[in-house]
Each structure stands twice: as structure tokens, then as C-alpha cells.
N, C-alpha and C positions, 0 to 999 in steps of 0.2 A: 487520755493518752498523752497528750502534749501537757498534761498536771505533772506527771511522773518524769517525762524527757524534761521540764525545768527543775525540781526536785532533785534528779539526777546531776545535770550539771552543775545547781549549786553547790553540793557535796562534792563535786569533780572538783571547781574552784577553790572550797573551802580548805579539801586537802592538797592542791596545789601551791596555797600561797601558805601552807604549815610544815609544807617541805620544802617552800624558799627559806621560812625561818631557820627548819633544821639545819641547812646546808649553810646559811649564813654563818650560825653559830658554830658547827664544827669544822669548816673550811676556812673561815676567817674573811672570807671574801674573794679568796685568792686562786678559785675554780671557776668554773662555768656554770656548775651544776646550779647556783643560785639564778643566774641569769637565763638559763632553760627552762628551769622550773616557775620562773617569772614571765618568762615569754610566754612558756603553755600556759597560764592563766590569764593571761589578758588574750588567747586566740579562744580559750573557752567562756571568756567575759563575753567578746564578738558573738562567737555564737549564741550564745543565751542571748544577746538582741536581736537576732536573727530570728528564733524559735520566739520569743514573744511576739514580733512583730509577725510573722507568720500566724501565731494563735489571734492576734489583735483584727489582720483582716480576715480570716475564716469566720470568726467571732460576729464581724458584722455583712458579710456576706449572705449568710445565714438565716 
């Protein structure tokens, strides 16, 4: 289950920081939308350590 919620995330990441690109290059710089879409990737960064570190002590609880 927690294979699939990291899986998940990384793809959540992967396309968050490919729509900071998008909005870079057709904004020029000059919206937010790069800087939203850069934020939400580094709060879904967090979390994906959150979710390993959670798998990491159930893992050895176990």
C-alpha cells in the first residue's frame, strides 16, 4: 500500500515540477503560477519524507 502512495507522489512531483516548466516558458516569469506550482512540489517533496519515513519505522517495528 505505501509502494503505490510513494509511486503516486512521485508522479504528483514529476508533473508538478513539468508545469513549473510549462508556466515558466509561457509566462515568462511574470505570474505566480511558476511559483505555486514550485511550492506545491516541494510540500509534495515533504511529504514523500513523511510517507518513507513512516514506511521506514513500520518496516522495522515489525
Amino acid at each position: 500500500m505505501i509502494d503505490i502512495l510513494i509511486i503516486l507522489v512521485l508522479i504528483a512531483i514529476i508533473f508538478s515540477l513539468g508545469s513549473g516548466l510549462y508556466f515558466l516558458v509561457k509566462d515568462g516569469g511574470k505570474t505566480d503560477r511558476t511559483v505555486m506550482s514550485l511550492t506545491f512540489r516541494v510540500g509534495l517533496a515533504v511529504l514523500l519524507l513523511i510517507i518513507l519515513a513512516f514506511g521506514f519505522m513500520s518496516q522495522n517495528s515489525a
